[in-house]
C-alpha positions as CSV (number, residue, x, y, z in Angstrom):
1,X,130.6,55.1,162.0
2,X,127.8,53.4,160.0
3,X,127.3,56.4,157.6
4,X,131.0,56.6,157.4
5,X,131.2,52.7,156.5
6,X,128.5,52.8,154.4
7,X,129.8,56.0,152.1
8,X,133.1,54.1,152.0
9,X,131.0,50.7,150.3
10,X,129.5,52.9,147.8
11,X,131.3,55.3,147.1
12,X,134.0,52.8,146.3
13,X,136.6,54.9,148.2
14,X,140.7,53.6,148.8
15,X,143.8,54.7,150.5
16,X,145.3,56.5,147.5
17,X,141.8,58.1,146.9
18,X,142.5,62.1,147.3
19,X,140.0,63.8,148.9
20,X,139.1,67.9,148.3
21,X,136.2,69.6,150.2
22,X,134.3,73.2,150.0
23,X,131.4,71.9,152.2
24,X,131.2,73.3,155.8
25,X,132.6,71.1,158.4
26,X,128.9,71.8,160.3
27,X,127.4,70.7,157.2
28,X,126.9,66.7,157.2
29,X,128.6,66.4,154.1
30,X,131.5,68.3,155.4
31,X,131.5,66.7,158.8
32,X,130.8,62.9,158.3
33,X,132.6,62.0,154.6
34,X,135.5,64.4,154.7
35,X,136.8,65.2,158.2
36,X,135.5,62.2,160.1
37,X,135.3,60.1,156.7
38,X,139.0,61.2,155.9
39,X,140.0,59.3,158.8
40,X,138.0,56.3,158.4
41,X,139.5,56.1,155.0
42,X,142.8,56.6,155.4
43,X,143.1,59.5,152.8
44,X,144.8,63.1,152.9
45,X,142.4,65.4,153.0
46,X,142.6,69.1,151.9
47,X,139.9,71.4,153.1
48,X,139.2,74.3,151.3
49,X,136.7,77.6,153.5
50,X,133.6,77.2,151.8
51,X,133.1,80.9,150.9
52,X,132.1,82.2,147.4
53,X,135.6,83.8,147.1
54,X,137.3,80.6,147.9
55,X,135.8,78.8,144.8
56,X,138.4,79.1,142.3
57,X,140.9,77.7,145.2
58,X,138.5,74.9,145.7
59,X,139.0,74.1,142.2
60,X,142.8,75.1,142.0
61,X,143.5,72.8,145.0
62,X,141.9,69.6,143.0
63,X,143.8,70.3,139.7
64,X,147.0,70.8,141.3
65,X,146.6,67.6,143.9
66,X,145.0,65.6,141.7
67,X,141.8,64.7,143.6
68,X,140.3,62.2,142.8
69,X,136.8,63.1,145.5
70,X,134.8,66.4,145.9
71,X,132.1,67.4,147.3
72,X,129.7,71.0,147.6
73,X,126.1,71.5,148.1
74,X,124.7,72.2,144.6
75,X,124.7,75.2,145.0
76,X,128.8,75.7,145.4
77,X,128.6,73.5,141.9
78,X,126.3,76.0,140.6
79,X,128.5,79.2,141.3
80,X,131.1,77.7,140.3
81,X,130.1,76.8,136.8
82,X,128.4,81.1,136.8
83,X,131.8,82.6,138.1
84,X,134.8,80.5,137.7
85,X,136.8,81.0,134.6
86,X,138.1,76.9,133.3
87,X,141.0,78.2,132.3
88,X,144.2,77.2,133.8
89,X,142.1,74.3,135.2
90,X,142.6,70.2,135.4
91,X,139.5,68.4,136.6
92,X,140.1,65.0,135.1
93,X,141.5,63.3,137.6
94,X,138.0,63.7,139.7
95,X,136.3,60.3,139.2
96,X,133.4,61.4,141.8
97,X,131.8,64.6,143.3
98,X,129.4,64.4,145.7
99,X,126.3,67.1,145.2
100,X,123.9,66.8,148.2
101,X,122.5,68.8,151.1
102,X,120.3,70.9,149.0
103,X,117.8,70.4,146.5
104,X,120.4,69.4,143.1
105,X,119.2,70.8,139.8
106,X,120.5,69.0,136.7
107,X,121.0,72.2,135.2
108,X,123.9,72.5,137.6
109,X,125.4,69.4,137.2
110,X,125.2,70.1,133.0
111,X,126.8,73.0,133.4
112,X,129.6,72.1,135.5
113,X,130.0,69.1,134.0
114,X,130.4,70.3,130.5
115,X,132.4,73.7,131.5
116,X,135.2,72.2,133.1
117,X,135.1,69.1,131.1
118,X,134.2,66.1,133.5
119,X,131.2,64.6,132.5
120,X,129.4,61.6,134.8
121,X,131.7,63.4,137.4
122,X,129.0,64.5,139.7
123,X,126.1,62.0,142.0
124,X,123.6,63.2,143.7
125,X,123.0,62.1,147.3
126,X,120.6,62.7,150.0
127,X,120.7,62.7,153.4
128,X,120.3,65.0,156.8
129,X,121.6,65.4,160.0
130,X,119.5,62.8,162.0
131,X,120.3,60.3,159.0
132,X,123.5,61.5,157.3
133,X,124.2,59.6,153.5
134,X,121.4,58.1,152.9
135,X,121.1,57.7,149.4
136,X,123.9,58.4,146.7
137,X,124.2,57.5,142.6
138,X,127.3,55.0,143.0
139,X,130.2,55.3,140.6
140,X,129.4,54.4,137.2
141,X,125.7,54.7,137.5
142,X,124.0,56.8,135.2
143,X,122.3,59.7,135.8
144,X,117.9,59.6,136.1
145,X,115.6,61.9,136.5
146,X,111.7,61.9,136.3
147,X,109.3,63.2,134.1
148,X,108.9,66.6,136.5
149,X,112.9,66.9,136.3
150,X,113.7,65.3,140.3
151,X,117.0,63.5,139.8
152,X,117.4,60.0,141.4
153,X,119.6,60.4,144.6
154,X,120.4,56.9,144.1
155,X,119.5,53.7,146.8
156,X,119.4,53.5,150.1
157,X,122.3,52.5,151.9
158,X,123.2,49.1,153.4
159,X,121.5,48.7,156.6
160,X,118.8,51.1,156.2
161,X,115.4,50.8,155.3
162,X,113.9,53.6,153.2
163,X,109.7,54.2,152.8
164,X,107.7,56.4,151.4
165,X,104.1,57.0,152.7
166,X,101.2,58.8,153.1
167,X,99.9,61.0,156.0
168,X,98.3,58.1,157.8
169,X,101.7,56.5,157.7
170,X,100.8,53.9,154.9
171,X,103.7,52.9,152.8
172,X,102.9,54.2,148.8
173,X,103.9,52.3,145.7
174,X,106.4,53.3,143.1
175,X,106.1,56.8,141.4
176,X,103.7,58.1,144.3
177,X,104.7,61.0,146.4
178,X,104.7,60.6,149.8
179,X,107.1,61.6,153.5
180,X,109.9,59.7,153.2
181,X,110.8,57.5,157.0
182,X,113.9,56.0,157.3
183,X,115.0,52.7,160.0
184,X,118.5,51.4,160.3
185,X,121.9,52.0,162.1
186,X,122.3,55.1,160.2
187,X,119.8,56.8,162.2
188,X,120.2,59.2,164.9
189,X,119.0,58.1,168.5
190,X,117.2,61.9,169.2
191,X,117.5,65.6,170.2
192,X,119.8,66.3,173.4
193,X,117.4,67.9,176.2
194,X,114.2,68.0,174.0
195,X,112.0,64.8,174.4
196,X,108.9,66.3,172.5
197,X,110.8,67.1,169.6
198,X,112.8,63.5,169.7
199,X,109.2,62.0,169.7
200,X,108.0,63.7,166.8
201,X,110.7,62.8,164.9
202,X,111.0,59.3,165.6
203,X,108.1,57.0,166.0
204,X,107.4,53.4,166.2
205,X,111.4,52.8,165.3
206,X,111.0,54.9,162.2
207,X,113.0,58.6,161.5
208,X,110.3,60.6,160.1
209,X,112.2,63.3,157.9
210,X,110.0,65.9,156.9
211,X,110.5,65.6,153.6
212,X,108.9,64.7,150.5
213,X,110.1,62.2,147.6
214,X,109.1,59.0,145.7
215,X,110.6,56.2,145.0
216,X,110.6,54.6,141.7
217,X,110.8,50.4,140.6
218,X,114.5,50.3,141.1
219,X,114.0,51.9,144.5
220,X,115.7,54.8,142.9
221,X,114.9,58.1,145.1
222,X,113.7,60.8,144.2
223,X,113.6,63.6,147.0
224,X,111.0,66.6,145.7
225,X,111.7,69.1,148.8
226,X,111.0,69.5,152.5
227,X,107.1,69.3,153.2
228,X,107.7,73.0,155.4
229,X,109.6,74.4,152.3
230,X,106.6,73.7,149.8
231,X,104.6,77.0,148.7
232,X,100.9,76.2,149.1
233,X,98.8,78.4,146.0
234,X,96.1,78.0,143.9
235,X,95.1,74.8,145.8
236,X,98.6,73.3,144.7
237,X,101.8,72.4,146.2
238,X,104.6,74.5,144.2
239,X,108.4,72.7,144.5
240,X,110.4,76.4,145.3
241,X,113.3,74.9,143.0
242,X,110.4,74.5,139.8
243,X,110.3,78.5,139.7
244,X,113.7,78.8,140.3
245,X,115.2,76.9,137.4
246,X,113.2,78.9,134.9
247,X,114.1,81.9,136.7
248,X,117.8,81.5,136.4
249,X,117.4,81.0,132.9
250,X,117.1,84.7,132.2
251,X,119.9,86.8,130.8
252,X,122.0,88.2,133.9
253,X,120.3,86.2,136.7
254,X,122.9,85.0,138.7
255,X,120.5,83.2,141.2
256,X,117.0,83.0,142.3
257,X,115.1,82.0,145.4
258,X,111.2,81.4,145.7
259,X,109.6,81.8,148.6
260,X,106.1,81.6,149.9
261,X,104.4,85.0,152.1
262,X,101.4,83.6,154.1
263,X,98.1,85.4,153.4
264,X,96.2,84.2,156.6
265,X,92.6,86.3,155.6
266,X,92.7,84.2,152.6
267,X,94.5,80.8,153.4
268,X,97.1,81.1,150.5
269,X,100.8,82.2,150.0
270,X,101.7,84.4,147.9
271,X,104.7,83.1,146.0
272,X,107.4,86.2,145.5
273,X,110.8,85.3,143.7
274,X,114.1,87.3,144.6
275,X,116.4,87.4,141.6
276,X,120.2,88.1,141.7
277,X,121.1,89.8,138.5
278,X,124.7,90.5,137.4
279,X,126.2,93.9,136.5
280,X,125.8,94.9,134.0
């Protein structure tokens, strides 16, 4: 109920908001704003399977209802702007579509934005399941993204306090990379049957997440991936999603995913990138 509230405050949502979703419902973003959040709202709702082959119907079903709210991991955005064709399409009556639940490229939200004609359309957000909606870019807010190309996920939300700090749990200042730990109503009270893992997560009323961001002096956040997903090589930290851009830039690449193979005898990964090439 508090994340549900909360979306509600900033995402500015009303009655006669129309809501379409391609997020799965076991997927937080799914789940809390568009089955449960539906409800709470007061809106219709139209859920659309989040499969690959369902993304021109995802799109159909917002041009012929006129939705005005969407929402996808970046990565349904992403497909979408690589496979579906605009034509035949109405998108203007969006006036907000949620991209979180993944790490969100502004390459995609380009892309989209500018094929099917509806730019400022899509906010980042962050959040996860212990914590869902923590941050999103309101309506109306611009766009920012940092010098190594994060995008700002927006603020925290009411009622929840947001830090970033370093491995002795000392809050960081602005622009310094840190965990990010999160307090407030929003957060999850622990695992069902598994103690040592509730422990580890929360400590000293904080929600340690796991993952790794910075803040900037608008308390702006700025989420740069989860610490386990981080490729250690070369005696630096690679972001998976800073050789994947590049990567998809090549002529035919559909997608690409980095990944990091552990080379114990030497205490490195080596960092191997699958590419998804079109036919040609």
């Amino acid at each position: 109920m508090a994340s549900v509230r909360s979306s509600a405050l900033r995402l500015q949502v009303q009655s006669d908001d129309i809501l379409v979703n391609w997020a799965p419902l076991y997927h937080g973003l799914g789940l809390m704003r568009f089955l449960l959040g539906g409800l709470y709202f007061g809106c219709p709702v139209y859920l659309v399977s989040p499969t690959l082959l369902n993304l021109r119907r995802w799109l159909e079903t917002i041009s012929r209802v006129r939705a005005t709210i969407t929402g996808a991991p970046d990565f349904g955005f992403r497909m979408a702007a690589e496979l579906v064709k605009p034509d035949g399409l109405d998108l203007q009556s969006l006036r907000y579509a949620m991209n979180s639940g993944e790490p969100i490229r502004a390459s995609t939200i380009e892309r989209f934005e500018q094929k099917f004609n509806v730019p400022g359309v899509i906010r980042p957000g962050y959040g996860l399941s212990e914590a869902n909606g923590v941050c999103n870019l309101a309506p109306g807010e611009s766009l920012r993204q940092d010098s190594a190309g994060n995008l700002s996920c927006g603020r925290a939300a009411d009622g929840l306090t947001l830090q970033i700090v370093d491995e002795r749990q000392h809050p960081l200042p602005p622009g310094t990379a840190g965990e990010l730990r999160l307090s407030g109503e929003q957060v999850f009270a622990g695992y069902a049957d598994d103690e040592p893992a509730t422990r580890e997560k929360l400590r000293g009323g904080w929600l340690y997440t796991g993952d790794i961001g910075h803040l900037d002096t608008d308390g702006h956040l700025y989420v740069h991936g989860r610490k386990r997903a981080l490729i250690k090589r070369g005696g630096a930290m690679i972001v998976p999603r800073d050789v994947e851009e590049p990567a998809e830039q090549g002529r035919g690449v559909i997608a690409a995913g980095a990944i990091g193979v552990d080379r114990k005898s030497l205490g490195i990964e080596d960092l191997i990138v699958i590419v998804e090439m079109a036919p040609e």
